[in-house]
C-alpha positions, 0 to 999 in steps of 0.5 A, spaced: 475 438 490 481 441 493 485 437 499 484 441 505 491 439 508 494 441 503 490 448 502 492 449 510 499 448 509 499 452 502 495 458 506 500 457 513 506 456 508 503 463 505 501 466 511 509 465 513 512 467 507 509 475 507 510 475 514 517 474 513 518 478 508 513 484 510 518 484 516 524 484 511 521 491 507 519 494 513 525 496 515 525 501 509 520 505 514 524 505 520 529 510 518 525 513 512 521 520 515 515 517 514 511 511 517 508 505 512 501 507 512 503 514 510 507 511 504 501 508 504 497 514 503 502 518 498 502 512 494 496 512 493 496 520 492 502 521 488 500 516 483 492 521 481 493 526 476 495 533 479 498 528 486 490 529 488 485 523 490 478 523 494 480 521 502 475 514 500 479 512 494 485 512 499 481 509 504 479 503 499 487 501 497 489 502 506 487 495 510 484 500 515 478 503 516 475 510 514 475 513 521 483 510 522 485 513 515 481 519 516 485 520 523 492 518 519 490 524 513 489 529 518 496 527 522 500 528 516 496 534 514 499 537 521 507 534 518 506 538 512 505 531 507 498 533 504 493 537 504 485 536 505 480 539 502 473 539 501 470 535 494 468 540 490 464 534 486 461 531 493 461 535 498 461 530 504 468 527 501 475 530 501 481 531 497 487 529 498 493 532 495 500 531 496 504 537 498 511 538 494 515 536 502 510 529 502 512 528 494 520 528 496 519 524 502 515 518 499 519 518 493 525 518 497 522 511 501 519 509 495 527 509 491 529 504 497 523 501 498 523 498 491 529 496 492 529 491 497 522 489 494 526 488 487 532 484 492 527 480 495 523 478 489 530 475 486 530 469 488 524 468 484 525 467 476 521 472 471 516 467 469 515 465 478 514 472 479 509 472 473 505 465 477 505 469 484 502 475 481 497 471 477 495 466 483 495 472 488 490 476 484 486 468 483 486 469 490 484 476 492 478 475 486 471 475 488 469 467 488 464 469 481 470 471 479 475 465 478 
């Protein structure tokens, strides 16, 4: 049986831990041109084949909900970041693609994003970076599936 102290003080200790790095990383957003959720979105997007993902593949790997991603699409549509299409496989979807302005964006916040990560996770040894990515993947498992 877990000890429930120390699976509290595990969890807060986490808990802080991604605070204080998420606000660390997310100084790469303040000046790059695009905001985090729409790095979010083109990350998403720029990895499909032809740059091009269906808006509810995009809002599984968002942690907001359809209707706010939706919005979120729709504004970068307006910037020139992607566009958005209907699904011809399911017309009540939509694709959405990367426009050549949305791919140089995300590429330019990308190289600088993957630095400060890659600077941050330093203080780590490969074989630490292998155990969080381990644990953490344990953790985002569905219980059935430990």
């Amino acid at each position: 049986m877990t000890d429930r102290r120390l699976a509290v003080e595990a969890w807060e200790s986490l808990f802080r831990a991604q605070h204080e790095v998420f606000d660390e990383i997310s100084e790469d957003f303040r000046c790059g041109g695009l905001a985090q959720a729409e790095y979010d979105v083109l990350l998403t997007v720029t990895r499909a084949p032809d740059m091009t993902a269906r808006l509810r593949d995009v809002t599984s790997h968002m942690l907001v909900s359809q209707p706010s991603v939706s919005r979120l699409v729709d504004r970068m549509v307006t910037r020139g970041l992607v566009t958005k299409c209907s699904d011809p496989e399911d017309r009540r979807g939509a694709l959405v693609q990367a426009t050549d302005t949305g791919a140089a964006a995300f590429r330019t916040v990308a190289r600088r994003h993957a630095r400060t990560i890659a600077d941050r996770m330093s203080r780590l040894t490969d074989d630490e970076l292998r155990a969080l990515h381990e644990l953490t993947a344990k953790l985002r498992a569905s219980p059935g599936e430990n």
